[in-house]
Structures are given as structure tokens and as C-alpha cells.
C-alpha positions, 0 to 999 in steps of 0.5 A, a space after each residue: 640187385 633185386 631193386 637195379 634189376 626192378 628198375 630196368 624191368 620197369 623201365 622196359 615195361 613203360 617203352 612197350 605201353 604206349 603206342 601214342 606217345 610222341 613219335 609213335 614210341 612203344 614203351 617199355 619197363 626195363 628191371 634189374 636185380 642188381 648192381 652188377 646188371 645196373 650199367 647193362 639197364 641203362 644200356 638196355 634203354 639206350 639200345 632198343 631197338 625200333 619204336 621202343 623206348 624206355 619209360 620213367 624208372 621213378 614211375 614203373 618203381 612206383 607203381 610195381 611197389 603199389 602192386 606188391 602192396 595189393 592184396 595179397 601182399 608179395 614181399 618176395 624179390 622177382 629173382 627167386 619168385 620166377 624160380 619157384 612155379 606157385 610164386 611165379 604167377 602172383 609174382 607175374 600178376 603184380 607185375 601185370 597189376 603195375 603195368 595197368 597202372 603205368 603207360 608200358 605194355 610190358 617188362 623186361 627183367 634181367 637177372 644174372 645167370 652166370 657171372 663174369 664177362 663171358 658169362 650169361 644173363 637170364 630175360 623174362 619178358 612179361 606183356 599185358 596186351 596179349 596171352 603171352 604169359 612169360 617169355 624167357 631167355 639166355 643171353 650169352 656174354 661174348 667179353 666183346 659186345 657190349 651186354 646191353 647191345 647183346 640184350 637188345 638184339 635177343 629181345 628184338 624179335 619178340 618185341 616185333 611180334 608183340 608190337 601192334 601193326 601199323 595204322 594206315 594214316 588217313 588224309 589230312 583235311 584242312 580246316 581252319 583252326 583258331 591259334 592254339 594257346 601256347 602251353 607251358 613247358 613240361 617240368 622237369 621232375 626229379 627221378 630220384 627214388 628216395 626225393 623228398 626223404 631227408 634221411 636219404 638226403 643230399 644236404 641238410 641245413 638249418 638255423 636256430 635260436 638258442 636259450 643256454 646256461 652254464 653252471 660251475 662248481 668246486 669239489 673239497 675247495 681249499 683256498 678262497 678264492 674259487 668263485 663258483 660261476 652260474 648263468 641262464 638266460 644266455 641267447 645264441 643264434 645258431 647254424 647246422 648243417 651236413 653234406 653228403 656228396 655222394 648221396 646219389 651214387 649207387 655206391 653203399 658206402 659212399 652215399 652215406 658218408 657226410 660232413 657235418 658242423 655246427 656254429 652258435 655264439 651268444 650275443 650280448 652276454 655280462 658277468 658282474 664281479 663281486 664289487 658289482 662291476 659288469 664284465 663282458 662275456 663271451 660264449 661260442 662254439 664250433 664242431 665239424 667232423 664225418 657222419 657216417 649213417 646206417 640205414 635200416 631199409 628205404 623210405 622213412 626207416 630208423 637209422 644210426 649215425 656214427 660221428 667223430 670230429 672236433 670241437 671247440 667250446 669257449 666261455 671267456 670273460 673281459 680284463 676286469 674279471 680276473 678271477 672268473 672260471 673261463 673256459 676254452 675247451 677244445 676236445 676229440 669228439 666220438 659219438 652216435 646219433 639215432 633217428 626214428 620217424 613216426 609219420 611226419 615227426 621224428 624222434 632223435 637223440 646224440 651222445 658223444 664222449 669229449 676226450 679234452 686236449 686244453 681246457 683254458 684258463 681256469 684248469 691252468 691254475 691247477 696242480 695236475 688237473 685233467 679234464 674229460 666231458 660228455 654230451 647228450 643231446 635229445 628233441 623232436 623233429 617234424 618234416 610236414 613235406 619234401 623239403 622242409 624241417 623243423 626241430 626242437 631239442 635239449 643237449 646237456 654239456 658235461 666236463 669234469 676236472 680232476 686235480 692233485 693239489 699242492 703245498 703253496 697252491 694259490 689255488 687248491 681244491 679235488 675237482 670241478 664240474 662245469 656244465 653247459 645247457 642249451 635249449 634249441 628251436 630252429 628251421 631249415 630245409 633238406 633235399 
């Protein structure tokens, strides 16, 4: 609430500033303390009365968290600071200090007095340009009028008294001029609080490249004809991505639920058998599900990802290899993740447990033979700007067979271990 209520008083602020901006507009800087009194902030902007319009949040937002980082710091939410007689007056100084900064004169903060439709609202009306410290206000809510035009219309008397008479506009004399240059457009600059953050972001996509390996063994094999399997070396392309549609609404939840997946397949793989014939061998795998992250506070703070999807894994190999452990295993997968910038670099981890629903070919030739797998996942991240990420890292592939042989089995062995390695190094973008 304390940042909603911010955001509107900052808005306020920057419509009282400047009283030589396009059309004479006075700006000022509007705050809100919370989400309850977002919707009546934006209204506030709309609603002025008079000259008044309102500056950019994204600016005010700025400049007041500078000033609450001047000495002394003051961390204190505005809400409580007001209520208390020694905080108040620094917490009015920080504001003052970010209208300096800013081209608003003063700042409108709106808390919620009494909640509820008919309920009330409480205004501090803070101002830079004259001895008018603190103006305060009660705002009645009628369940009719709409709390912003209700807002607007309390302000409006101390915002004429606090508006600078009019200038007498002097007569115009021509002159000649010379054409001007034509200038370029304003851009347009994105308001967003968190732009530039990636663990705020909307998407994040990127692509790599791949150096995996795979190793398979028996354990108390007792027929002849298990052949161990291992390989390094083994280079795939791979594509990862997550989306958050939300990521821009004002709801918690919904903000930071996404969707994640992941893509890679091995190219140009061979196996060769015992006698030395060279076999084709395939190598993919695919992963999608939620991603749920838990942030621990704005701008480039820790957080935790919860996971849970699906998968599939798939080491396959040509006709002419029959006796070769292929593999297609398609699992659950719950997991977590962490993610703990330092600076522009970032260090992550995932681990994620692979309850096995089908393991191919190779569990198939097995009396009672189960399969369950894990995966660790480790690296480096650096993110050198807004929108750029670059990521290094390690994940280890576990799957772990469990078998009660028979009398007559053609093939008889306690277990299997099946391991999968992969070290990545890939680029992509974030907004």
C-alpha cells in the first residue's frame, strides 16, 4: 500500500512543478499506500482540477527513493511516518529533497482512513515552494461519487492557493527567424518500476550450445549379455524460455506465475557395436510446466522458483544395434530453483526430483524393474544491461533402476544406474 500510495503522491508532486511545461501545466506528484487506493490514484491524475496534471510515477518513484537513501537514510513507510511528530519532519524533508530533484512543486499522499465504500481517506498535501509545511485532510467516501473526483474536489482550493498568479503575456513582436530544425520525436520511455530487472521480467528467452555424455552400468548383472554403454562428447543445440503474462499487473500472485520449457537434441551422434559397425544414435530432450516465483523484495533481490511439469528424455539407437540400453523416459518433474545476483552476475541452482512414468526399451527387458531419477543443475549468470543474459552451467541426470530378476530371464541383473551430463553455455534476452 505504502508504494501504490508513493506512486500517487508522486505523481501529484510532479503536476504542482513545473509552471513552464506544454500549455502552462503545473505539475504534480500523487502517492498511495496501497493497493486499495491504486484505482482512486490513477484517478486522482485524470481528475485535476485546473492547470494540474500529473508527473511521471516512474520519475517521482525515483527520485523519492534517492532521497530516502540520503543521509540520514529513512526506510519508514510514509503512512506511519506522518503519525509519529519527530518522524514526520524528516519523512516531509525526504519528500521536499525529491521534489528538488523532480519538476513537481508538491505531493499529494493518499492513505486509507477508514475502509470501506462509505468509508474516508486521509490527504497530506506536502509543497516546496512556500512555508506551507503539511496540509491534511479527510476525505468522506459517499458509495456515489467516485473517490477520485471526491479527492480532486477537496484538493482544489489549496491548489489554487498555492498556484502562482498568472503572467501578463507581453506583445508579441515579429522578427524574422530562420527555419528551425526539425526535431526528432520524444521517445516513448517505458514506465514500468522494475524495466530492465530480469527477475521482474515479462519473458526470458535464450539459446545455447551443449557438450553432454551419458554413462550406464549394471549392478550383480547375471546373464551376459548387458553391455554397459558410455559416451562424451555429444554436442546439442539447445532453446529455453519462460513467460509470465502477468508480470505487469498489480496482482501477487498472478504476476509471478509463468510458464517454462526447454528443448535440446544432439546432432550427428554414432554408437558402434561390438564387431565395429557404426550405429545411428539419437539423443533429445524436452521439458515444459509452471514456474512459480517467490521473490524477497524489488530490484535485484534473491528468489525461489517452485517448478512442476513434465518431461521426456529419449537415447535411442538404429536397427542394427539391438542389444544397445536405449532409453525413452518420460517423468513428472517437481522441482525448485534459487537465483542470488551479486551485482551484474547471478548465481543459480535447480533441483528437481524425476518420478518415472516409462522408461523404454532397456527397463523392458527386466523382471519388475522400476525407475526413479533426480537432477541437479548448477551455473553462472551475467546480465551486463536491461536486456541481455548470458549463462553458464552444469546439470547432472540421474535415473536409478530397481529389478527382481527371475529363473529363465534373458536378461538378469539387481539394478542400473543411468547418468546424463550436460555442460551448457548459451545467450538470450529478457524484458
Amino acid at each position: 500500500m505504502n508504494r501504490v500510495f508513493a506512486w500517487l503522491a508522486a505523481s501529484a508532486a510532479s503536476l504542482f512543478a513545473l509552471t513552464a511545461v506544454a500549455d502552462d501545466a503545473l505539475l504534480l506528484g500523487v502517492l498511495a499506500d496501497s493497493p486499495a487506493t491504486d484505482k482512486v490514484a490513477a484517478g486522482v491524475r485524470d481528475a485535476l482540477p485546473g492547470k494540474w496534471k500529473a508527473v511521471s510515477k516512474a520519475d517521482f518513484d525515483a527520485a523519492l527513493k534517492a532521497a530516502r537513501k540520503e543521509k540520514p537514510p529513512f526506510n519508514v513507510p510514509l503512512a506511519a511516518a506522518f503519525k509519529n511528530d519527530k518522524q514526520r519532519e524528516v519523512a516531509i524533508a525526504k519528500l521536499r529533497l525529491a521534489l528538488s530533484s523532480t519538476s513537481a512543486k508538491t505531493v499529494l499522499f493518499i492513505t486509507v482512513a477508514k475502509p470501506g465504500k462509505k468509508g474516508s481517506l486521509h490527504l497530506y498535501l506536502v509543497n516546496s515552494v512556500n512555508d506551507e509545511a503539511l496540509v491534511e485532510q479527510d476525505v468522506a467516501l459517499d458509495g456515489q461519487t467516485p473517490p477520485a473526483e471526491l479527492v480532486a474536489a477537496s484538493i482544489k482550493p489549496t491548489l489554487e492557493k498555492w498556484a502562482p498568479p498568472p503572467v501578463a503575456e507581453k506583445p508579441k513582436v515579429e522578427e524574422k527567424t530562420e527555419p528551425k530544425a526539425i526535431k526528432d520525436e520524444p521517445k516513448t520511455v517505458d514506465g514500468s518500476p522494475h524495466k530492465g530487472e530480469i527477475e521482474h521480467a515479462m519473458g526470458i528467452a535464450s539459446i545455447g550450445l551443449e557438450v553432454g555424455g551419458r554413462s550406464l552400468g549394471y549392478s550383480n548383472p547375471t546373464s551376459t549379455n548387458l553391455r554397459p554403454y558410455s559416451l562424451f562428447g555429444g554436442v546439442a543445440p539447445a532453446i529455453d524460455a519462460e513467460f509470465y503474462p502477468g508480470a505487469r499487473t498489480s496482482i501477487p500472485f498472478v504476476r509471478d506465475l509463468g510458464i517454462a520449457a526447454g528443448f535440446r537434441i544432439a546432432l550427428g551422434l554414432q554408437s558402434r557395436t561390438a564387431e565395429g559397425v557404426v550405429v545411428g544414435t539419437n539423443w533429445n530432450r524436452f521439458d515444459a510446466g509452471l514456474r512459480y516465483r517467490i521473490r524477497f523484495g524489488d530490484g535485484h533481490k534473491p528468489q525461489v522458483g517452485i517448478r512442476f511439469g513434465v518431461g521426456r528424455e529419449n537415447f535411442t539407437f538404429s536397427g542394427a544395434a539391438t542389444d544397445y540400453p536405449a532409453a525413452a523416459y518420460f517423468y513428472l518433474r517437481p522441482g525448485a530453483d534459487v537465483w542470488v545476483p551479486i551485482g551484474i552476475v547471478a548465481l543459480f541452482g535447480e533441483f528437481a526430483v524425476l518420478p518415472t512414468l516409462s522408461a523404454g526399451e532397456t527397463a523392458g527387458r527386466f523382471s519388475n524393474a522400476s525407475v526413479l531419477g533426480f537432477e541437479g543443475k548448477g551455473g553462472v549468470a551475467l546480465t551486463p544491461n536491461s536486456w541481455l543474459l548470458v549463462r553458464a552451467s552444469f546439470s547432472y541426470e540421474y535415473f536409478g533402476y530397481s529389478m527382481t530378476p527371475k529363473a529363465g530371464d534373458s536378461y538378469a541383473a539387481t539394478g542400473a544406474s543411468d547418468a546424463l551430463m550436460r555442460i551448457h553455455l548459451g545467450a538470450g534476452a529478457f524484458f
